[in-house]
N, C-alpha and C positions, 0 to 999 in steps of 0.2 A: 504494500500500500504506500501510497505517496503521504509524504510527512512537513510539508510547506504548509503552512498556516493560512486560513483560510479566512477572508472577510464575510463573517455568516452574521446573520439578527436572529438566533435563539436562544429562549430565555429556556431552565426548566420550568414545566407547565404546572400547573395548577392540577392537586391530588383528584380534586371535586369533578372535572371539567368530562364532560361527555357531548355527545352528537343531540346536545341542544343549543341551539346559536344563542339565548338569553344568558349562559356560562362563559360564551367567550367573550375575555377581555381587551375591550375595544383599543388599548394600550399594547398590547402581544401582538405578537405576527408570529408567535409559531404553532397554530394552529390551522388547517383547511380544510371546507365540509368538501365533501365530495358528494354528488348526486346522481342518479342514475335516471334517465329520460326512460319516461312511461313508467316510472318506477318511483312514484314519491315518498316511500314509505321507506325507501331507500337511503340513508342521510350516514356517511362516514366521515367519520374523523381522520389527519393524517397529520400525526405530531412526532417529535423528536421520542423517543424510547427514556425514561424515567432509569434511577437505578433502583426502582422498586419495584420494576418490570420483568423482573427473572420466569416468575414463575409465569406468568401471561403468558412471555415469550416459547417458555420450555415446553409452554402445553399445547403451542399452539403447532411448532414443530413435530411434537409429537401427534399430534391431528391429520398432520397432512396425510395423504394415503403415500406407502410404501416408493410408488414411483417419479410423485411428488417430491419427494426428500431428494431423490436418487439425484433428479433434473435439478433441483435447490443445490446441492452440495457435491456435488460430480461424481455422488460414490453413495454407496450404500451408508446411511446414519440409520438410529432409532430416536435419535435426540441430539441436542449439539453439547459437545464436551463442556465441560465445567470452563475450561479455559474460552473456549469460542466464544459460550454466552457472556464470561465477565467483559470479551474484551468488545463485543457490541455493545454488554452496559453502559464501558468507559466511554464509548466513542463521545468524544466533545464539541465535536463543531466546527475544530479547527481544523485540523486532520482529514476526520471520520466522522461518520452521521450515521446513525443509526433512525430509520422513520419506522412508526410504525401506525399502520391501519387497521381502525380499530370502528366497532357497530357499539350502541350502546340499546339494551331490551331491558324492563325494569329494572333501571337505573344499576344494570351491570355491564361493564363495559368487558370487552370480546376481542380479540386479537382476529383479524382477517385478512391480512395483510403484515407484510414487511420488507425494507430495503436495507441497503448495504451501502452508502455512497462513500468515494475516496477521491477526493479533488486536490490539483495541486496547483494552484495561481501561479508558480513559475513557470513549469511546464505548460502551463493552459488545457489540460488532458485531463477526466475523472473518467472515473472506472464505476461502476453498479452493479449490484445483482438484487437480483427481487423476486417474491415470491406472491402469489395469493390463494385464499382456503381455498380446498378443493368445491366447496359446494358454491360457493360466491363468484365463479367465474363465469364464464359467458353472459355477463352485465354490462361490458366493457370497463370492467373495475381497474384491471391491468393497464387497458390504456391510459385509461386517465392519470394511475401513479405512472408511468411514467413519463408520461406529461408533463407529471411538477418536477419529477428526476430531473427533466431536461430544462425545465423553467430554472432552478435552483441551481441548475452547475453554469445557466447560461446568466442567471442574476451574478455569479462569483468570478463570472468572467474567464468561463474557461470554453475553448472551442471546439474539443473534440469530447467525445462523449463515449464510452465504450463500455464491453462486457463479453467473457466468455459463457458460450454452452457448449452441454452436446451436441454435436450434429445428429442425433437421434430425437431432440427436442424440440418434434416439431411446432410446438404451440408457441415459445418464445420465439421462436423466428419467426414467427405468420406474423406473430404481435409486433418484434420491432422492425421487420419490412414493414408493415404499416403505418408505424410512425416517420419511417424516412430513414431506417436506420439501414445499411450496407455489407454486404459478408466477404468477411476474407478470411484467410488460412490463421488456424489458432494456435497458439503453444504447442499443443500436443496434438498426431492425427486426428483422435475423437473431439477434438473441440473444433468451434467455429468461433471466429471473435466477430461481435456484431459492432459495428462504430458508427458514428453519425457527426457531421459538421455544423454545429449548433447556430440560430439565425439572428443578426443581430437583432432583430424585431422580438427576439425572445430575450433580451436580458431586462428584464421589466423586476420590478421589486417583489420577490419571491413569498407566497404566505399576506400578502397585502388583506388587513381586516376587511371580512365581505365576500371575497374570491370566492367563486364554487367552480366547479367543474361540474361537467354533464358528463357520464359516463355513457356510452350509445351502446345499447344492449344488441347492433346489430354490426358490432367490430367482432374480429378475430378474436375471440375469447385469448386469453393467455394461459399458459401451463410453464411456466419457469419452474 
């Protein structure tokens, strides 16, 4: 991961705060609803990861179905090592960003997502991996996180934007072909690294109070 410090605006968030916009604090910007078109019942949150997040995180890992994890982590997991999870905890903002996507059903909030971001302002290059629950995909939930991925590395001012998968993965590729993202030869034969040239039209203030996204239930579902 890239280690150049990064000019981010996140606060940690608020213990309280769930997928009711009357909670979020018109002062923060690290908070964004996400919505899903034809689907108003649909209202996600997408906030920086807490370090009181472990076990959300660890459950929610352990949720995914077995080839879920496989496409998430290039290799067979049942859960993420004790070291992975602390060091997505840590992630600070500067570095590493840890998002996580999250529903809120009487007033319990639910892990449905999560990303991985590593931006480096020298280099101008971040790197990402993401995942979303098995049962909440084909919403276009996927694309929309990576939408703010690409809003957030392009508010940081970095231009290229990238991520390895399997070449067996086919729902992440559908998904970042469709946002505009490019395939070329990856680290290793089984990988593909997907990259994208980020527009300047996208480096607008990331997280800005208000924003929603429309997720369109009739995009390329994702399976990262």
């Amino acid at each position: 991961m890239f280690a150049a410090p990064l000019h981010v605006r996140f606060v940690e968030p608020a213990a309280h705060a769930h997928a009711d916009e009357s909670v979020l604090d018109p002062g923060r910007s690290d908070f964004l609803m996400l919505r899903a078109k034809g689907s108003p019942d649909i209202r996600l949150i997408l906030r920086p990861a807490r370090l009181s997040d472990g076990d959300a995180l660890q459950s929610y890992v352990r949720g995914l179905s077995p080839l879920s994890r496989y496409n998430r982590f290039l290799g067979a997991a049942s859960e993420l090592p004790e070291s992975e999870l602390a060091r997505a905890l840590a992630a600070n903002g500067r570095d590493t960003l840890t998002l996580l996507l999250t529903s809120t059903a009487e007033d319990r909030e639910a892990v449905v997502g999560e990303a991985r971001v590593a931006l480096s302002c020298a280099e101008r290059a971040g790197e990402f991996a993401m995942s979303i629950a098995d049962d909440w995909r084909r919403l276009g939930v996927g694309s929309a996180l990576l939408e703010e991925i690409e809003r957030k590395a392009a508010a940081d001012g970095i231009e290229w934007l990238f991520g390895d998968t399997l070449r067996t993965n086919e729902g992440m590729i559908a998904l970042a072909r469709g946002r505009g993202f490019h395939l070329v030869a990856g680290l290793e034969p089984r990988l593909v690294r997907i990259q994208k040239r980020l527009l300047e039209d996208q480096r607008g203030y990331w997280g800005k109070q208000g924003s929603s996204i429309s997720a369109d239930p009739q995009r390329t579902p994702s399976n990262p």
